[in-house]
N, C-alpha and C positions, 0 to 999 in steps of 0.2 A: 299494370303497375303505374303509378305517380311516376310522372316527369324527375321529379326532385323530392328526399326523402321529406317527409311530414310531420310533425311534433304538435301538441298542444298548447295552444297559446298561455294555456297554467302552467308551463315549464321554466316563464320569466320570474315567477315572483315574487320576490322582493327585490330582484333587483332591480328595477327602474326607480322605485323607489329611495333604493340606497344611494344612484345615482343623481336624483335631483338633491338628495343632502348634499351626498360631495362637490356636486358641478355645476349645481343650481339647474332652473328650470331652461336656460338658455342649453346647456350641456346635455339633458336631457334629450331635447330636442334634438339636437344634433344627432345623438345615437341613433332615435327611433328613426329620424329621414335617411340617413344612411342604411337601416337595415330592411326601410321600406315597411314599420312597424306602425298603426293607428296608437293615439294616447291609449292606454286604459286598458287594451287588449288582453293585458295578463287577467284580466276578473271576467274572460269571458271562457266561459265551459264549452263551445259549443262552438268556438272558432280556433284552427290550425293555421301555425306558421310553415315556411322552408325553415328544414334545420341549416339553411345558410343564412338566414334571415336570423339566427340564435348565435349563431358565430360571428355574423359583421357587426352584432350587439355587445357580443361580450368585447370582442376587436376593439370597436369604439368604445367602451367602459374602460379595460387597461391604459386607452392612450390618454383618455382626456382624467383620469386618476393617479396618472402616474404610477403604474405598477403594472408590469407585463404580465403576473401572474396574476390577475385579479379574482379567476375563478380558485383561487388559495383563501381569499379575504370570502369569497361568499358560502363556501362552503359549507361551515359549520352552522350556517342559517338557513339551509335550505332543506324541507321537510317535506314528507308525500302530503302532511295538510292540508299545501300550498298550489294542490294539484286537483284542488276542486271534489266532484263526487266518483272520479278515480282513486284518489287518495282515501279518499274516507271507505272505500270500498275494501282497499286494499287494508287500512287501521280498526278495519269492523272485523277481523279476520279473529278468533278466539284465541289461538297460538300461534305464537311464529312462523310454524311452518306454514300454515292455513294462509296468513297473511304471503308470504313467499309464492302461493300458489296461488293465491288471486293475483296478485302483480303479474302472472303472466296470462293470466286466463282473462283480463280485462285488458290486454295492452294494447291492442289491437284499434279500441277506438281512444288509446291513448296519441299513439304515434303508427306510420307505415310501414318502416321497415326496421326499426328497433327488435331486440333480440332480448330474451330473460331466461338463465337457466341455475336451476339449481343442480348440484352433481358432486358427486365423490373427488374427494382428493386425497391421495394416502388418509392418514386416520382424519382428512379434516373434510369440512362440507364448504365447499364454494356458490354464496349468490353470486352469479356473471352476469353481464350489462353489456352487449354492444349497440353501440349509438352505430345509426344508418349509416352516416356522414362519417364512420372513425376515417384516421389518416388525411382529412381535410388539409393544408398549409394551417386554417386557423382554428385546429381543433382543441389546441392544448386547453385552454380553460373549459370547453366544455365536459373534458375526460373528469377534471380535478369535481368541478360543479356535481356532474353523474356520481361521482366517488362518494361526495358527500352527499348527497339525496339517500342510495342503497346505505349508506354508514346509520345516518337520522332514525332510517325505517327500520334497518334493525336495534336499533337503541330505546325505540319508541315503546318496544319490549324488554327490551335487556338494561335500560336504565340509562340516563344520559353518562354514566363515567365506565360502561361497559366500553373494550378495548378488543379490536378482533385479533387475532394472531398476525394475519397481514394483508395489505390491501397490494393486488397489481393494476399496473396500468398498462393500458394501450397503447403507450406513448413511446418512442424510436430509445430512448434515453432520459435522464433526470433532467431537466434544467434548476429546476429546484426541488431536490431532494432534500434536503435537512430540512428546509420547510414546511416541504409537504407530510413529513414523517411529525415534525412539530402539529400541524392542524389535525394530522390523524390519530393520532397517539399510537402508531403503532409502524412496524418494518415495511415501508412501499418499495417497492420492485417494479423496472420498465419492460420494455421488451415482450407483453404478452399479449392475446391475440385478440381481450377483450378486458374489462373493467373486473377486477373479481377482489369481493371480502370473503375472506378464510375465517371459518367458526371452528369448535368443536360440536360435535353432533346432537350432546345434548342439549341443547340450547334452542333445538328448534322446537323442543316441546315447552319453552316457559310460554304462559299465561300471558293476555293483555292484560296491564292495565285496567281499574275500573274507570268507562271510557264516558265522554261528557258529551254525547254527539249519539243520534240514531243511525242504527245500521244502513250501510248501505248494499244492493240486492246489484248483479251485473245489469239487469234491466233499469236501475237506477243511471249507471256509467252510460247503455243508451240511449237512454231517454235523455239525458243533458246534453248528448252529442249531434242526437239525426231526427230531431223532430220537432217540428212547425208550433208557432208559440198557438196558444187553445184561444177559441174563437165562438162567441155565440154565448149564451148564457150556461146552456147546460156543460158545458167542455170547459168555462172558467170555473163554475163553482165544479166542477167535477176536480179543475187542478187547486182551488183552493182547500178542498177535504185532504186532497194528497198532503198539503203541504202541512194541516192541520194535525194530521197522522204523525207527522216526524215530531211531535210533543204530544204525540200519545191521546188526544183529543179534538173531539171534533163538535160544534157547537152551530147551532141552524143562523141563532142571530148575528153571529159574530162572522159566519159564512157573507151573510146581507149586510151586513153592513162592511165588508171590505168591498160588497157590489154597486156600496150605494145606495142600497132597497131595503126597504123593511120586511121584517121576514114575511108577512101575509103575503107582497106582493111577489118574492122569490120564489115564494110557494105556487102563486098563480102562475107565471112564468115558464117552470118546470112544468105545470098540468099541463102544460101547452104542448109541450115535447111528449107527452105522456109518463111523465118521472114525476115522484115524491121525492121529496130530499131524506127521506130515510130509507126509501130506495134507493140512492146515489150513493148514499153513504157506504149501503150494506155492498154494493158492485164495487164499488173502491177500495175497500177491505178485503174485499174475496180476492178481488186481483193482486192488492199488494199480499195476500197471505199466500196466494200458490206462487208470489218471486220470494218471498220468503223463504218459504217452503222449499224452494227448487236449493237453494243455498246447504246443503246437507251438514254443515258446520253448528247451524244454530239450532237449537233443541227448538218440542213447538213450545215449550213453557214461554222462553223468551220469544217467540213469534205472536204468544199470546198476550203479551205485555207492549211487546213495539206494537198491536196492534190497538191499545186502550181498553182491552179486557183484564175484569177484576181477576177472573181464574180462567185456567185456559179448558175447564168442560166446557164455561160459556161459548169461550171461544171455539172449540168441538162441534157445540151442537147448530150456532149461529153457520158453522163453515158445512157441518153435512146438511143442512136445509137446501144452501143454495148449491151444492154442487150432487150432492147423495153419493159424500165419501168422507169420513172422518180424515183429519189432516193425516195423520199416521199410514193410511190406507191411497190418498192421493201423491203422498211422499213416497211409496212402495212402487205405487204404479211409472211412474218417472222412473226413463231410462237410468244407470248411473251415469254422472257427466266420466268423458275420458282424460285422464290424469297423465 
């Protein structure tokens, strides 16, 4: 186990931001060296804070804004969006609940010792939240912060003036109760053993949104997390197809010239390694289609679409060439993940 528990450096997001409005870029500053933070941290995917380094942040935000509750003021603005290719992981989720069950099936390389469950509560369902660090001296803003993150993500489906039945908190007692019941629209309660919004049950089966963003795969949440940026020509343009995929489209010239090269000579280049670039392409495809794949949420229609296939026989016959198993038949073979 980590020394000290661990969070994702996408956990600050907007607020350093909102900080250098209210405090300027001098006040800024101050926070991040008190909390031992780099400028810009929050836009990196792939670097972790201490979740005490999230509390001597928000600390220094209350004092130099003058408002002890300051994670009251950020809360309504803090969204899984904000959380990089975890969040988009977690808002690719088809229904609610789907999205509720990746939230915990990706957390892992969200934060170290964070906690997500979903569970019965008399006739109601509770998403629960415990932060590593609860019970900290300076945890209170980050409870109120977490409250509204799990409130966003369910609203992200249930509509921004969707209202739960009622939210608890971690917290010993109220300091600001009327407030906090103000920000949330709904009855908050202290004294419990973790963060929890109260639904009724059906609501876990409402529909996302039609969503403006490609899906994202848990293999996606690792790969922004644990692996070494791509090196060499073939392992660039290999990540520039990837990225060209997430718009559905993939183009040889437009590949060469993000390298600099014209496409004859990206072509020579690759013969080097022994790759055509429509070999590359079709190995980039195949990969992203069995994480696709592996996701038992998205039908293959739509795996044949986030792939830049007109129909998905195309996309069939293209995936049983290179592997000798129709997507249906590769999806079959695949353990079920355990739930």
């Amino acid at each position: 186990m980590t020394a000290l528990p661990m969070i994702s450096a996408r956990v600050l997001g907007p607020m350093p931001a909102f900080l250098r409005t209210e405090a300027g870029s001098r006040g800024l500053n101050r926070a991040t060296e008190a909390a031992g933070l780099p400028h810009g941290i929050e836009h990196e995917d792939n670097r972790f804070i201490t979740q005490r380094s999230l509390m001597v942040f928000l600390d220094e935000c209350a004092r130099l804004v003058g408002d002890a509750r300051v994670g009251l003021a950020f809360a309504p603005h803090l969204t899984p969006a904000e959380y990089g290719v975890y969040g988009r992981y977690m808002l690719s989720g088809p229904t609610l609940l789907d999205a509720l069950r990746r939230s915990r099936q990706a957390l892992r390389w969200h934060s170290s010792r964070d906690e997500l469950t979903v569970d019965k509560s008399g006739p109601l369902v509770r998403f629960a939240y415990r932060f590593g660090s609860a019970g900290a001296p300076t945890y209170e803003n980050v409870a109120y912060c977490a409250a509204g993150v799990l409130l966003n993500l369910l609203r992200a489906y249930l509509g921004a003036d969707w209202r739960p039945e009622r939210i608890d908190l971690d917290l010993r007692y109220a300091r600001a109760e009327t407030r906090a019941q103000d920000v949330f629209g709904c009855q908050v309660r202290c004294g419990a053993d973790r963060i929890g919004i109260f639904m009724r049950p059906e609501t876990l089966g409402v529909r996302a949104p039609r969503r403006s963003f490609s899906s994202a795969t848990l293999a996606d949440v690792h790969r922004s997390r644990a692996r070494r940026a791509p090196d060499g020509v073939s392992e660039v343009a290999r990540e520039l197809v990837r990225i060209q995929l997430m718009d559905s489209g993939v183009d040889l010239e437009a590949t060469a010239e993000r390298l600099g090269l014209g496409p004859r000579t990206l072509q020579r280049q690759l013969a080097e390694h022994g790759l055509q670039f429509r070999d590359l392409v079709t190995q980039v495809r195949v990969e992203r289609a069995r994480e696709l794949l592996a996701e038992r949420d998205l039908s293959i229609t739509d795996v044949a679409a986030e792939l830049g296939y007109s129909a998905p026989a195309h996309f069939a016959r293209a995936f049983r060439r290179e592997t000798g198993l129709s997507p249906r038949h590769y999806r079959r073979s695949r353990a079920a993940p355990a739930m």
